[in-house]
C-alpha positions as CSV (number, residue, x, y, z in Angstrom):
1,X,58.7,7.9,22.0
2,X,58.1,6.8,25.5
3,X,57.0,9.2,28.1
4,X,58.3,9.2,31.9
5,X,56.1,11.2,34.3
6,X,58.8,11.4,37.7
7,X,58.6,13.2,41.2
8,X,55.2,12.9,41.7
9,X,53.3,11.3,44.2
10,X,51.1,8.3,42.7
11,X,48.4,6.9,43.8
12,X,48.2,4.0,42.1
13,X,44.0,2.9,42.9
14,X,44.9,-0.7,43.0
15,X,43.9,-3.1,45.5
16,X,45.6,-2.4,48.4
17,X,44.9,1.7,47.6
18,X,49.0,2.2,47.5
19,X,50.6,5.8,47.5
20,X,54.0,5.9,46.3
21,X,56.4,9.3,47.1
22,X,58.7,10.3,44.7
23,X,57.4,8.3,42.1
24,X,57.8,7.2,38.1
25,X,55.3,6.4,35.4
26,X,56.5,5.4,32.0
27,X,54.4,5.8,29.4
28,X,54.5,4.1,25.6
29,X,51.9,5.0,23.0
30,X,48.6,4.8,25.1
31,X,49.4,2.0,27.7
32,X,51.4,2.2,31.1
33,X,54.4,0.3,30.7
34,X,56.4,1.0,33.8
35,X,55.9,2.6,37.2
36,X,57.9,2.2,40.8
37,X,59.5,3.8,43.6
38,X,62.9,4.2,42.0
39,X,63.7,6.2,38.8
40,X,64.8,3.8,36.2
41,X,68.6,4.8,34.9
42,X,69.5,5.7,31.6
43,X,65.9,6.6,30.1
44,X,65.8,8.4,27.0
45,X,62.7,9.6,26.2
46,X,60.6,12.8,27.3
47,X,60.8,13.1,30.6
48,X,57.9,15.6,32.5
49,X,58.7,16.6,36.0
50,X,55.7,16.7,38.2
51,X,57.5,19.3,40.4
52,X,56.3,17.2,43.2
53,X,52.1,16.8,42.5
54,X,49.6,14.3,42.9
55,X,49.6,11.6,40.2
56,X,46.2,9.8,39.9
57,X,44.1,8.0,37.3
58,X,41.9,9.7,34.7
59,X,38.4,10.2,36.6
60,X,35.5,8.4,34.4
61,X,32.2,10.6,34.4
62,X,30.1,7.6,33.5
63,X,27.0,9.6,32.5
64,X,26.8,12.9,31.1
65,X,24.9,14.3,28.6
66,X,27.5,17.2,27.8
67,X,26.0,19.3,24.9
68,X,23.5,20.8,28.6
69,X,26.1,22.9,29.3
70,X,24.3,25.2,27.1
71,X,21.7,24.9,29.6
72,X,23.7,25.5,33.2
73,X,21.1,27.4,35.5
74,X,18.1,27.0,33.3
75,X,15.0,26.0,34.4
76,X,15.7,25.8,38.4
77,X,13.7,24.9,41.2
78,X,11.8,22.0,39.8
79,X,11.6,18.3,39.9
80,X,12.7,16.3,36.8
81,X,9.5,15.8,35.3
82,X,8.2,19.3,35.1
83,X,11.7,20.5,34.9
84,X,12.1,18.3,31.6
85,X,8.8,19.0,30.0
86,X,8.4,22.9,30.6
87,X,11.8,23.5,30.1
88,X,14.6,21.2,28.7
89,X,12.6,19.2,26.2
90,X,11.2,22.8,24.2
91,X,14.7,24.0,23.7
92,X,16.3,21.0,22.7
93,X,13.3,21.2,20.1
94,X,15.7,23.7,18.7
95,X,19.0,22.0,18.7
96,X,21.2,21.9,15.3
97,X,24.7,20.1,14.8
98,X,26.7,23.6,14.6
99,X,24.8,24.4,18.1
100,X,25.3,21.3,19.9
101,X,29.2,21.0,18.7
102,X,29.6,24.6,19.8
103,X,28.1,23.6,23.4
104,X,29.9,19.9,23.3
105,X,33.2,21.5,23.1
106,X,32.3,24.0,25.9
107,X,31.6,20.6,28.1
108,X,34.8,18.8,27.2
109,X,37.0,21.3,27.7
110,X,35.3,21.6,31.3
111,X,35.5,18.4,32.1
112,X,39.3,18.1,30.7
113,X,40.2,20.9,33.1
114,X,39.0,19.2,36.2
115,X,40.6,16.3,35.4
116,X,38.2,14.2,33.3
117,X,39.6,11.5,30.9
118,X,36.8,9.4,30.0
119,X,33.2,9.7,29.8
120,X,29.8,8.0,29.1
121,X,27.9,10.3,27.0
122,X,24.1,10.1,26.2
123,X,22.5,12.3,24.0
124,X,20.9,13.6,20.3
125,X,22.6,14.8,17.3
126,X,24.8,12.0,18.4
127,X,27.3,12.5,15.3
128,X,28.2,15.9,16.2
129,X,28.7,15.2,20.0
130,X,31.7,12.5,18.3
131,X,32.9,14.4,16.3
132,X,34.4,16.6,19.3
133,X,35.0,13.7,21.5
134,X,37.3,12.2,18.5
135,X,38.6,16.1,18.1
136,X,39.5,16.7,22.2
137,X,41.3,13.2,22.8
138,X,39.6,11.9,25.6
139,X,38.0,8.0,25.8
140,X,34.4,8.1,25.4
141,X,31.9,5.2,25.2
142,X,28.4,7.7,23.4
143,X,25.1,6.7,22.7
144,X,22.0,8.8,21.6
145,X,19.2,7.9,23.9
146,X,16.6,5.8,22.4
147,X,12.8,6.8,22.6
148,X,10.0,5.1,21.1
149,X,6.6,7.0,21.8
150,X,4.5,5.5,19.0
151,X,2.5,2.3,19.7
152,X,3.4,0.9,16.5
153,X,7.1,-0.2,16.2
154,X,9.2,-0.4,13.0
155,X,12.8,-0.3,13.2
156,X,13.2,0.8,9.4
157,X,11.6,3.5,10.8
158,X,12.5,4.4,14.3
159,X,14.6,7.4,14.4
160,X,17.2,6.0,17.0
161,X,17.2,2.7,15.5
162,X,18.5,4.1,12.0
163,X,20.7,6.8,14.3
164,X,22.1,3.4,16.1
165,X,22.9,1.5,13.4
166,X,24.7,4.8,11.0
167,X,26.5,5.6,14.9
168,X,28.1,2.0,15.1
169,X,29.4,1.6,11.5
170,X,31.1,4.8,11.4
171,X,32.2,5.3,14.7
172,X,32.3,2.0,17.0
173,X,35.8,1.2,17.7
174,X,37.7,4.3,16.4
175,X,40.9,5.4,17.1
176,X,42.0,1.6,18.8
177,X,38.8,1.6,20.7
178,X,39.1,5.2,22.1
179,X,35.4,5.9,20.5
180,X,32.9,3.6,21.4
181,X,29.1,3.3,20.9
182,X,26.8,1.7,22.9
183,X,23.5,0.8,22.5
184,X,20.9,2.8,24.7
185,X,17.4,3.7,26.2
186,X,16.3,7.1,27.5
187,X,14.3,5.3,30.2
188,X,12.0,2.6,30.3
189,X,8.9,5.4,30.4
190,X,10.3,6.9,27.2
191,X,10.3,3.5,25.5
192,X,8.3,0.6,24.4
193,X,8.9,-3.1,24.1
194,X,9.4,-3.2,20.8
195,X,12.2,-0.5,20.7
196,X,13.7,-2.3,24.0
197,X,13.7,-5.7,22.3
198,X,15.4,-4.3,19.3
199,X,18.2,-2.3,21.5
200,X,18.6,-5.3,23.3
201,X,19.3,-7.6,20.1
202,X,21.2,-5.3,18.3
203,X,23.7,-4.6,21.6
204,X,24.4,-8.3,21.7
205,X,24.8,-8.7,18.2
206,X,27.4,-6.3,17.5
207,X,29.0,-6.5,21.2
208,X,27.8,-3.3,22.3
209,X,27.0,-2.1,25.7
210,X,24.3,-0.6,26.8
211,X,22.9,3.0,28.5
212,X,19.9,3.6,29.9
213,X,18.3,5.9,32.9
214,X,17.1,3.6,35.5
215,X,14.6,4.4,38.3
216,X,15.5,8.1,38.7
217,X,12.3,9.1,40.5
218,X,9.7,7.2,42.7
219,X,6.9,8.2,40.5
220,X,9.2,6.6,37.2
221,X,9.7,3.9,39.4
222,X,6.1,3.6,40.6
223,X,4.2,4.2,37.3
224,X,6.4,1.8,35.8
225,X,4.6,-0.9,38.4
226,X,1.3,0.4,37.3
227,X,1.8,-0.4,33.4
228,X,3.9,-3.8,33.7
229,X,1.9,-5.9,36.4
230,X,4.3,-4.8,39.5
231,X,7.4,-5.0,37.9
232,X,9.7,-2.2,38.4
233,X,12.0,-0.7,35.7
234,X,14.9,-3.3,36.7
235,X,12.7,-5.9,36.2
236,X,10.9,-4.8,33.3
237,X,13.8,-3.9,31.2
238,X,16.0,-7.4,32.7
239,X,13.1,-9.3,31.3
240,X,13.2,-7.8,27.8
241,X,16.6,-8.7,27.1
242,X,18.5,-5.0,27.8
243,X,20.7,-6.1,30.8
244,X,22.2,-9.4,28.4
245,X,25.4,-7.4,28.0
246,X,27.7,-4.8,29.8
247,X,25.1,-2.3,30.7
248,X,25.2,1.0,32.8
249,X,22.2,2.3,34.8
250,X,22.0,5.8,35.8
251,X,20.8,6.9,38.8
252,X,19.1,3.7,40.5
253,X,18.0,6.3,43.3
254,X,14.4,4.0,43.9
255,X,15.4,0.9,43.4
256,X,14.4,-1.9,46.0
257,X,16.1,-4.8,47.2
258,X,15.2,-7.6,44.8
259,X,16.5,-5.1,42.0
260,X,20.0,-4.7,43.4
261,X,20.6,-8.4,43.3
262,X,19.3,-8.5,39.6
263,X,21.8,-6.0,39.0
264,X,24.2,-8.0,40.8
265,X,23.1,-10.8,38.7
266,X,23.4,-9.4,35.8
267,X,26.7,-7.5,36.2
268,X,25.0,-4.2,35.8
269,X,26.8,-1.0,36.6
270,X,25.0,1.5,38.8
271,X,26.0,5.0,38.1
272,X,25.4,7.6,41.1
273,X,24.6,11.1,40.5
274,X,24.2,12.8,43.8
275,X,24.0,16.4,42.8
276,X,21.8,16.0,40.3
277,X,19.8,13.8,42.3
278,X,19.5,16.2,45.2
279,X,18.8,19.1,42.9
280,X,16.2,17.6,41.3
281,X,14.5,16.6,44.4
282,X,15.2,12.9,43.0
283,X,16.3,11.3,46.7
284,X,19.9,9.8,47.2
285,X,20.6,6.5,45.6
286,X,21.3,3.3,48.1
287,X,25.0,3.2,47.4
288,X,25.9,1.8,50.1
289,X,23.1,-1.2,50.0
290,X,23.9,-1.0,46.3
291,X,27.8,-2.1,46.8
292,X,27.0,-4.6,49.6
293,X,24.9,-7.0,46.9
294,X,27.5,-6.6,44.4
295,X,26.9,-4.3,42.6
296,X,29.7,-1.7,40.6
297,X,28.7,1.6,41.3
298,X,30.4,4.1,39.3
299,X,29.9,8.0,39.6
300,X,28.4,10.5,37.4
301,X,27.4,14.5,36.8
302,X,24.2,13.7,34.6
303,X,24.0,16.9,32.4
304,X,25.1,20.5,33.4
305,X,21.9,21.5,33.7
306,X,21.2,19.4,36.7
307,X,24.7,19.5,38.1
308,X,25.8,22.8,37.2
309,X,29.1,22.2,36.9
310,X,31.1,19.6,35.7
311,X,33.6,19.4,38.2
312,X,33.9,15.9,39.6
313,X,36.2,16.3,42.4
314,X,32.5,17.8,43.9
315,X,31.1,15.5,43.1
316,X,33.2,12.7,44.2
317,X,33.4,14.3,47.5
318,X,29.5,14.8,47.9
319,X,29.3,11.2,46.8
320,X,30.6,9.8,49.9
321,X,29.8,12.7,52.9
322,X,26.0,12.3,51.4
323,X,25.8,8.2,51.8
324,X,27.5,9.1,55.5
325,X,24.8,11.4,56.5
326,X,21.9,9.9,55.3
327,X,23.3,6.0,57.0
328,X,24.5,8.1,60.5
329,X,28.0,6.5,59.9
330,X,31.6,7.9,59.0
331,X,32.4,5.0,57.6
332,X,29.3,4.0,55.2
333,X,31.3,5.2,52.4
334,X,35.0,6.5,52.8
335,X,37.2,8.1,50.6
336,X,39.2,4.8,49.2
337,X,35.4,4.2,48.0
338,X,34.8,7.2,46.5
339,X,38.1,7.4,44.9
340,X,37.3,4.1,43.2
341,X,34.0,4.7,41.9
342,X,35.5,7.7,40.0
343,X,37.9,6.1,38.7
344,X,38.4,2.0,38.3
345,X,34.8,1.7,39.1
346,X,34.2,3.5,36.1
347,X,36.3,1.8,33.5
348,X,34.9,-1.3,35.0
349,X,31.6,0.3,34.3
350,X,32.7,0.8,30.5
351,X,34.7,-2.2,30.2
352,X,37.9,-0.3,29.8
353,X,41.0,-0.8,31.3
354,X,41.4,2.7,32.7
355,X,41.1,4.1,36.3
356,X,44.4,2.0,37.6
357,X,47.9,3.3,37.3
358,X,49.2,-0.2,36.2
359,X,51.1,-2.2,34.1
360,X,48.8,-2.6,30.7
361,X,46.6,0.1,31.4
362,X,45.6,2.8,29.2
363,X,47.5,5.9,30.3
364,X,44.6,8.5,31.3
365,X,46.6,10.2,33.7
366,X,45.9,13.4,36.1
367,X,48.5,16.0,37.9
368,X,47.4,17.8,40.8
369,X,49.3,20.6,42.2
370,X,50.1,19.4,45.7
371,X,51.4,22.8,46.9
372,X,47.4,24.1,46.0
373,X,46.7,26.2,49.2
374,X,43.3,23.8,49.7
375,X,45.7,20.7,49.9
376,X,48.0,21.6,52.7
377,X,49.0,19.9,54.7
378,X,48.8,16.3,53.3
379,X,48.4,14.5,56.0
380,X,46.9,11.2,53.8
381,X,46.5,11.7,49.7
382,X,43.6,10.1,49.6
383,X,41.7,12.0,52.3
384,X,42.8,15.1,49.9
385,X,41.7,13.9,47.0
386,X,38.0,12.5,48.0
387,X,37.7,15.7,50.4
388,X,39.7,18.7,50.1
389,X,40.5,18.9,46.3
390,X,39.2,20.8,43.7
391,X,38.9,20.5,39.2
392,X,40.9,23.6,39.5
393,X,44.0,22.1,41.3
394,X,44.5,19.5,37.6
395,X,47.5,21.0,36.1
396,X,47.8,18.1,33.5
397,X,45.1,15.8,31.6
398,X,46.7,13.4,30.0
399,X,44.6,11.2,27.9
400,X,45.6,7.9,26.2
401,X,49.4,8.9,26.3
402,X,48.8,12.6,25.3
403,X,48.6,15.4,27.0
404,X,45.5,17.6,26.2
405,X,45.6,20.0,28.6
406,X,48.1,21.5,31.5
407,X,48.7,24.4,33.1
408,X,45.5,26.2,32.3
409,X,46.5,26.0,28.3
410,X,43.6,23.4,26.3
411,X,45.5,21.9,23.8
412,X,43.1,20.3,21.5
413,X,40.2,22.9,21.9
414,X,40.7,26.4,20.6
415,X,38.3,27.5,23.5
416,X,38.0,31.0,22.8
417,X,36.6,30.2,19.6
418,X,34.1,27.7,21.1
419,X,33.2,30.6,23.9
420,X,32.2,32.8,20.6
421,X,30.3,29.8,19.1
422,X,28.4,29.5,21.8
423,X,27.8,32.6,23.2
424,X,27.4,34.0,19.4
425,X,25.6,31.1,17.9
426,X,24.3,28.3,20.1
427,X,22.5,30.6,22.6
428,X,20.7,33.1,20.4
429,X,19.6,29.7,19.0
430,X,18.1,27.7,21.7
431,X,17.2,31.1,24.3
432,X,16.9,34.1,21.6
């Protein structure tokens, strides 16, 4: 049965960034079929008023690591190397697949809240991370993060390889494409050329996309040099094969001039992060040099424990007051620009059609309360939404067609039992 979302505002994040008053979407199984100015006559399916709210695409966090919820506020005050190796590293030691579903659930339904409807997960135990991606309805494109440490290389062998190749059979494609895998590296400084040449193959061979954490920090970056003859990360990975298909690069806070046009080259999506990059002590990724050679640049939390929090209307709005400080120009980024890397910037990124209220498009939907005391007056909806909104304003998520949450009620996570899960299982795990 069709779906028709009326008497909303919508703002549609096509081209020429139109807001329509007193709006209709019409929904059919998971794709947009209708939309306009006028209420169509003589509809007969379910009809939701949106009591006169802010209609907007899904947002697309394109990179998280959501099981790190578990680890919001852990390990502060330290930069990402010290901060991975003292402290996240020796508890994920620890993980299990009850532990990290309990804590996956816990970031989903955080994410859903704040209007989240698709997402580009990295992270181990992989299986169990799907397995409540495929239970909460959202779109997700997941991968597990390969690392190859070991000098010697055998893929028969490699954990991540045998991980990627069990991932894809049984989970690449489900659900019409709403579960995707993609192929992945941790980082180039977590890797070796052997596992890099194998990710690379095995992406292009089974048309997978591909994940990995790209100049993050200048000493990543600079080390990187040191090992592979004064080629940086971009370079070094580009040369190996990884960047052959769709591919997403987190972070790209160091990168230099001559990488940004590879990216551009090779259609490589660059995925900002800028509260985990300023908490880290990471630096602030060129966005705005990034964007003028070409490059996509979607937006991203990176894991709770470097964000905090998973609410990407914070995000979003940091993304562009941050590139306007640091350049000394309103206008470096505004919020048209930061609108659109959260949203069609990010299914570009993932090579879905999602982030657009349009005609073909999947339906990944969001209703903001327009009568929120933080959102009047209105004096331009887009100004609202980049600046002034919050995650808690989302009274609807409506993923793929269906509505998974609205009006503070999660309606495929029983989230008091994933609070007792975590707080009665996962965390006596990983901290007792």
């Amino acid at each position: 049965m069709a779906t028709m979302i009326y008497n909303v505002t919508a703002v549609l994040m096509d081209g020429g960034h139109t807001v329509l008053p007193g709006a209709y979407v019409v929904v059919d199984g998971h794709r947009i079929t209708d939309f306009g100015a006028q209420r169509p006559q003589g509809f007969t399916g379910k009809c939701i008023d949106g009591k006169g709210g802010i209609l907007m695409p899904g947002l697309v966090n394109a990179h998280t690591h959501v099981p790190m919820t578990a680890m919001r506020g852990y390990g502060d005050g330290h930069d990402l190397h010290e901060w991975l190796n003292q402290y996240i590293f020796p508890v994920e030691a620890k993980w299990d697949d009850r532990a990290v579903r309990a804590c996956a659930a816990l970031g989903l339904a955080e994410m859903i809240s704040s209007g989240v409807t698709c997402i580009a997960d990295m992270y181990m135990h992989t299986d169990a991370v799907l397995r409540e991606v495929d239970a909460a309805g959202l779109s997700a494109n997941v991968c597990c993060g390969g690392v190859q440490f070991e000098e010697t290389f055998d893929p028969e062998k490699n954990h991540d390889c045998i991980v990627q190749r069990e991932l894809t059979e049984k989970w690449h494609g489900r659900d019409d494409g709403r579960i995707r895998v993609d192929a992945s590296l941790h980082a180039e400084y977590t890797s070796r050329e052997g596992l890099c040449r194998w990710m690379a193959r095995f992406a292009a061979d089974h048309g997978l996309g591909m994940h990995v954490h790209l100049s993050e920090t200048r000493k990543e970056h600079e080390e990187c040099k040191l090992r592979h003859g004064g080629l940086t990360p971009a370079a070094y990975l580009a040369g190996l094969g990884v960047f052959d298909v769709r591919a997403i690069a987190a972070h790209c806070v160091w990168t230099t001039p001559e990488d940004w046009a590879l990216l551009a080259e090779k259609g490589v999506s660059a995925v900002y992060n800028p509260v985990s990059n300023l908490k880290l002590g990471s630096g602030v990724a060129p966005v705005v040099d990034l964007r003028g050679a070409g490059v996509n640049v979607a937006l991203g939390t990176d894991g709770v424990s470097s964000n905090n929090c998973t609410d990407f209307f914070g995000d979003l709005k940091l993304a562009a007051i941050l590139q306007n400080g640091v350049r000394h120009d309103p206008m470096a980024l505004t919020a048209w620009d930061a609108l659109e890397m959260a949203t069609v910037n990010g299914g570009k990124a993932l090579g879905r059609k999602t982030g657009r209220i349009e005609k073909g498009y999947d339906a990944d939907l969001i209703l903001l309360d327009a009568e929120a005391v933080n959102l009047i007056p209105c004096h331009d909806a887009a100004n609202n939404l980049a600046y002034a909104a919050h995650g808690s304003n989302v009274v609807m998520n409506m993923a793929r067609g269906k509505v998974i949450y609205k009006n503070g009620e999660f309606l495929t996570i029983d989230i008091e039992r994933v609070k007792k899960e975590v707080e009665g299982y996962a965390l006596p795990l990983l901290f007792g």
